[in-house]
Steps between C-alpha positions, in 0.01 A plus 500: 500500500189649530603918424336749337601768721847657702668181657531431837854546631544280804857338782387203653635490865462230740206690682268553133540695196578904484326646178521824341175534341503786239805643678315470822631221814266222604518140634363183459559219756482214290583432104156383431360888649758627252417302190098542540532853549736543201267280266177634631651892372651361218859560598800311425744412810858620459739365775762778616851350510833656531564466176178665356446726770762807383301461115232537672499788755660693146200386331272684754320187577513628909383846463271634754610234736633731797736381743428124586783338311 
């Protein structure tokens, strides 16, 4: 992985991928948008699962995000 600084948090969906970048919502339509963007700011990707997603939100890793999700 390629991080250095907060991780990006992202749900792939059959349309793209939903991120929360430092707690805020974005998208990328295609994996290769998300990877370069994550490399090029020196952030590692974290994929949001139902499993992790409850350790998560506690964690605060979603603050700031508003109302999207």
């Amino acid at each position: 992985m390629c991080g250095t600084n907060s991780p990006v948090y992202y749900w792939a969906d059959d349309d793209g991928y939903y991120v929360s970048i430092d707690g805020y919502p974005d998208y990328f339509r295609t994996r290769m948008e998300m990877y370069s963007y994550a490399c090029d700011s020196g952030r590692d990707l974290i994929e949001v699962t139902p499993e992790n997603e409850p350790d998560l939100r506690a964690s605060g890793a979603f603050d700031n995000q508003g109302e999207w999700l």
